[in-house]
PLY file of the C-alpha trace (Angstrom):
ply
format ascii 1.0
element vertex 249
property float x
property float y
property float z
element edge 248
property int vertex1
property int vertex2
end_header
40.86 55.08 -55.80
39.46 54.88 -59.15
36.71 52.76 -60.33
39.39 50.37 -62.24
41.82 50.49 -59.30
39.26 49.16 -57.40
37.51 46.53 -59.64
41.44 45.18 -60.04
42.13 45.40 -56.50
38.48 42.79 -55.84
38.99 40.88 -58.52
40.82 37.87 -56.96
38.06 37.09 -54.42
35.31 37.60 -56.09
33.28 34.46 -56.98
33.22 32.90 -60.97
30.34 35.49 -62.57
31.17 38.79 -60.44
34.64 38.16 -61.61
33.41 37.45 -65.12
31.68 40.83 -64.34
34.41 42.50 -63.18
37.19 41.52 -66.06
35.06 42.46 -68.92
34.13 46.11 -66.87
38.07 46.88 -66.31
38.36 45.94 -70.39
35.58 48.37 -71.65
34.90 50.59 -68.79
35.35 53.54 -71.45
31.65 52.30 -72.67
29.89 52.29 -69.40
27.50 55.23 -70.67
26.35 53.38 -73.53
25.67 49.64 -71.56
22.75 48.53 -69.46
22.79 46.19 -66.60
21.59 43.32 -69.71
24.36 44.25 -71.89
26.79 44.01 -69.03
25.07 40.38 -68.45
24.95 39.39 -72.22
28.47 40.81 -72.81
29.91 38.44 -69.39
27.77 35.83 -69.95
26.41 35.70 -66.55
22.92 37.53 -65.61
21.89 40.42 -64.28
22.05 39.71 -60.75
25.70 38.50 -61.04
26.14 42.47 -62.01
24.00 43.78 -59.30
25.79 41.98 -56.86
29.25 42.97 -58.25
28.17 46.63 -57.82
26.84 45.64 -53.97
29.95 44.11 -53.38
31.92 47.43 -54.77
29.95 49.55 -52.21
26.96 50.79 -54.02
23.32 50.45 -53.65
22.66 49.37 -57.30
23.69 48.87 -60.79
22.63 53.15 -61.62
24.73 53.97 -58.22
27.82 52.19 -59.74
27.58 53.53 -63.49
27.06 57.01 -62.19
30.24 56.46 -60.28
31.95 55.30 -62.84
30.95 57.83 -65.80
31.99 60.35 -62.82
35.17 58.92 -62.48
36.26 58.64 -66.27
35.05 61.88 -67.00
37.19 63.30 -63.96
40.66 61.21 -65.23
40.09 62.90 -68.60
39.73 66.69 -67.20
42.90 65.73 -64.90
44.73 65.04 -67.39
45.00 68.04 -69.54
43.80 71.89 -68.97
43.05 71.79 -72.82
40.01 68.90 -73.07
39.62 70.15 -76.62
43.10 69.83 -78.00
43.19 66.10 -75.89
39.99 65.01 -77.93
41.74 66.01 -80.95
44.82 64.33 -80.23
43.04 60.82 -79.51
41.29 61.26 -82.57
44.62 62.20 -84.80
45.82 58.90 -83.33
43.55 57.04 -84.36
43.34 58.24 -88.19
46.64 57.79 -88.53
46.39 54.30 -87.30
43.82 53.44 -89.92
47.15 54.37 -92.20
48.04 51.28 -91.16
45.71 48.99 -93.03
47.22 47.70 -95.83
46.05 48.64 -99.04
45.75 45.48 -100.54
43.12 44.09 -98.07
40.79 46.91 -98.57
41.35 46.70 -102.54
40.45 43.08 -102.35
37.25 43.66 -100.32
35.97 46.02 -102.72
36.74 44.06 -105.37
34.32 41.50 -104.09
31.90 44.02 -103.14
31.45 45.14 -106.92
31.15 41.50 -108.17
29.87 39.30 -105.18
25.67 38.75 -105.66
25.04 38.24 -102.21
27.09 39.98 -99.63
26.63 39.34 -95.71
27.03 42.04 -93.64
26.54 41.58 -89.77
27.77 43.16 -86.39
26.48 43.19 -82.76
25.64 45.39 -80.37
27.48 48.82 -80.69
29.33 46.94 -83.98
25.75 46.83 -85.51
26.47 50.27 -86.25
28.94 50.51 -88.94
27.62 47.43 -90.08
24.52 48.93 -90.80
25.56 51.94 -92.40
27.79 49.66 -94.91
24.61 48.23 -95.51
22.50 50.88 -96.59
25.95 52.61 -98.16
25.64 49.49 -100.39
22.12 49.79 -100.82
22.70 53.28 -102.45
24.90 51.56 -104.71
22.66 49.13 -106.09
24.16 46.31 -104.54
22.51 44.09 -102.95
23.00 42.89 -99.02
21.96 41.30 -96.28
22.07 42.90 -92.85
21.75 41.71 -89.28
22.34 43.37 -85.66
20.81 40.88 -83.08
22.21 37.18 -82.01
19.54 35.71 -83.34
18.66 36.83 -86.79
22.60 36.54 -87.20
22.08 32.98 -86.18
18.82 32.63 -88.55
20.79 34.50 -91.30
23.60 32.29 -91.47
21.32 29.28 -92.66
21.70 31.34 -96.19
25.27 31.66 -96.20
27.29 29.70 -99.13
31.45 28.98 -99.27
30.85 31.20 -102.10
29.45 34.52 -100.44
31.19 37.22 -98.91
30.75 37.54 -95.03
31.82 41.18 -93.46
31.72 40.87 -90.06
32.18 43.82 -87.35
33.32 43.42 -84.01
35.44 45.57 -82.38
36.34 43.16 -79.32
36.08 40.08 -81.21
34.46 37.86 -78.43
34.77 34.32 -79.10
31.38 33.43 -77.33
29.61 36.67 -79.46
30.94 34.84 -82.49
29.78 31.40 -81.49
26.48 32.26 -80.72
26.07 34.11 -83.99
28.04 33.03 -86.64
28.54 29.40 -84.69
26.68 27.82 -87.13
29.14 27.86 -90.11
31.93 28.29 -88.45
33.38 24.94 -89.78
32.26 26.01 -93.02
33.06 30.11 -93.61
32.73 31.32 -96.57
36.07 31.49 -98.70
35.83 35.51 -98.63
35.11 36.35 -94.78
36.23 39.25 -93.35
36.76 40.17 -89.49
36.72 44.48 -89.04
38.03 44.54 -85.46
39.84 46.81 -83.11
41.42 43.28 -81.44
45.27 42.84 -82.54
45.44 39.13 -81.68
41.65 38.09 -81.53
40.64 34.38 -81.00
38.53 34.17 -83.61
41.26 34.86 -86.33
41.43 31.29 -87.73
37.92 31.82 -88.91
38.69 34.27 -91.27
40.93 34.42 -94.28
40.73 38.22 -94.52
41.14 40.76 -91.61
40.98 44.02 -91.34
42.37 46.02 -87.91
41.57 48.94 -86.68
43.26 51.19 -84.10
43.64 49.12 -81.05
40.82 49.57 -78.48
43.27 50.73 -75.58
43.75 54.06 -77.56
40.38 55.30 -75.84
41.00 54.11 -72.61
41.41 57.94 -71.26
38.81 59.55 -73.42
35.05 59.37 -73.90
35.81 59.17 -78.03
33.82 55.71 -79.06
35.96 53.33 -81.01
33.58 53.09 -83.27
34.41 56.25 -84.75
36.84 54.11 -86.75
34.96 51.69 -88.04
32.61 54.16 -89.42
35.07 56.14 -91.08
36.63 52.92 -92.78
32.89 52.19 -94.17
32.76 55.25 -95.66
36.34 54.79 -96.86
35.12 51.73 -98.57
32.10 52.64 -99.79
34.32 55.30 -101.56
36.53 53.27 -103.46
33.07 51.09 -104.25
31.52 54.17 -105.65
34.64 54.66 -108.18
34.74 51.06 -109.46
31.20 50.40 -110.15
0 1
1 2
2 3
3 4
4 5
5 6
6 7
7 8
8 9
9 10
10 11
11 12
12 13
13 14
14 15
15 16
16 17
17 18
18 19
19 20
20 21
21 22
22 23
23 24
24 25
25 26
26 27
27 28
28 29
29 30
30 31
31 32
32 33
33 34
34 35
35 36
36 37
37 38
38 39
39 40
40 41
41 42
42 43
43 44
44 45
45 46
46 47
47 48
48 49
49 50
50 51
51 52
52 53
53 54
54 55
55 56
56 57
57 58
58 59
59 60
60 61
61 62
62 63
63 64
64 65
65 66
66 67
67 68
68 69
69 70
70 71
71 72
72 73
73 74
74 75
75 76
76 77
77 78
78 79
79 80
80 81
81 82
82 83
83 84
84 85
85 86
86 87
87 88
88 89
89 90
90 91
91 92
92 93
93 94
94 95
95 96
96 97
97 98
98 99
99 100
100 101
101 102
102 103
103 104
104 105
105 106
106 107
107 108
108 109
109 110
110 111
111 112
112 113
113 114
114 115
115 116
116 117
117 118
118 119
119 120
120 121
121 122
122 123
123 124
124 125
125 126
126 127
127 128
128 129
129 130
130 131
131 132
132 133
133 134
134 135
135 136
136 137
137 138
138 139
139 140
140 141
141 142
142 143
143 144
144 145
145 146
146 147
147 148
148 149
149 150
150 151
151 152
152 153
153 154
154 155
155 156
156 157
157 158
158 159
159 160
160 161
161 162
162 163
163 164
164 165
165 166
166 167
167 168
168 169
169 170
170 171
171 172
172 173
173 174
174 175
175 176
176 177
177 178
178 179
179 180
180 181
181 182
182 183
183 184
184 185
185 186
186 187
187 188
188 189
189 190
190 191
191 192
192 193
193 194
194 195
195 196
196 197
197 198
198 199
199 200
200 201
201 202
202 203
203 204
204 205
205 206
206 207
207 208
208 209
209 210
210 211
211 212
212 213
213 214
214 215
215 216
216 217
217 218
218 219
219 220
220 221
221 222
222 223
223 224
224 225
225 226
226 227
227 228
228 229
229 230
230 231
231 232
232 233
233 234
234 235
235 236
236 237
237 238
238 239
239 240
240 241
241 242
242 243
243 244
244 245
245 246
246 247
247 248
């Protein structure tokens, strides 16, 4: 039994947090190599011991037992499924580029269009999401433009205190997590500014209504038998941008 076969098969009697636990673990298992016991916590909004005890529950001494396990156990589904790893890796990544073929043109003209003329630009994204964020950031940087950049809950929260109807907002989040976004951006999120875009990998996210602009990436699920980090995509859109910045300026 795999380790999502068998986090699905608990999940009905487990108590409120290990099952908060649980759902988000079956949803992004594919990032288990990359999250700490806190992350898990932060990510479920429960604590750490609500994880440990999950992973006691599932059979294992400890949180390290369990992600061990489950790093084995993707790692093994991917080698099942094809004798060619290489040409699989390729594939997933071919499907995703030629999902970002997708996004319509228009929406990434229009954000670059307000990238070459907006005087302060917001650019913010959490935890693995901070990434491409960041790189926009500098990217713009090494444009001359000027931006603001944040990666943690709380500077986010701190930042917003700066934000004006009249900025442009560029938010990252490839889950878009309604309680992520409340605790960051909850502050103006009865006031957003008139150009704020979502960059997410979610095709029906709950935080939609916040933002007149979004921009979607190649749905999450695409990884959900290969190691390849979704964030891949988000990167390569950045640079995208950044491109078409680079020509109009």
């Amino acid at each position: 039994m795999t380790i999502i076969e068998l986090l699905t098969k608990k999940l009905n009697e487990l108590p409120k947090a290990e099952k908060q636990v649980a759902q988000l673990l079956i949803e992004h298992l594919e990032y288990i190599e990359t999250l700490t016991i806190t992350k898990i916590a932060q990510l479920s909004n429960t604590s750490t011991s609500a994880v440990l005890r999950l992973c006691k529950s599932l059979g294992y001494k400890g949180f390290k037992d369990f992600r061990y396990a489950a790093i084995t156990d993707l790692r093994t589904s991917i080698r099942s499924k094809t004798e060619d790893p290489y040409s699989n890796m390729l594939k997933q990544y071919q499907n995703g580029l030629s999902s970002l073929q997708t996004i319509p043109s228009k929406i990434l003209e229009s954000l670059t269009d307000q990238l070459a003329v907006s005087p302060h630009i917001f650019v913010v994204g959490l935890y693995q999401s901070s990434l491409p964020a960041k790189l926009l950031h500098y990217g713009l940087i090494n444009l001359d433009k000027h931006s603001f950049f944040s990666g943690d809950i709380l500077d986010i929260a701190h930042l917003t205190n700066l934000v004006t109807e009249n900025d442009l907002l560029i938010y990252f989040s490839v889950s878009a997590n309604k309680s992520n976004f409340e605790r960051s951006l909850g502050g103006i999120s009865e006031n957003m500014p008139h150009n704020a875009y979502l960059i997410t990998s979610n095709q029906s996210s709950p935080i939609d209504a916040y933002f007149k602009h979004i921009i979607r990436l190649p749905d999450k699920t695409f990884s959900r038998n290969s190691v390849i980090d979704s964030q891949v995509f988000p990167i390569l859109l950045t640079e995208i941008i950044l491109d078409r910045l680079h020509q109009k300026l």
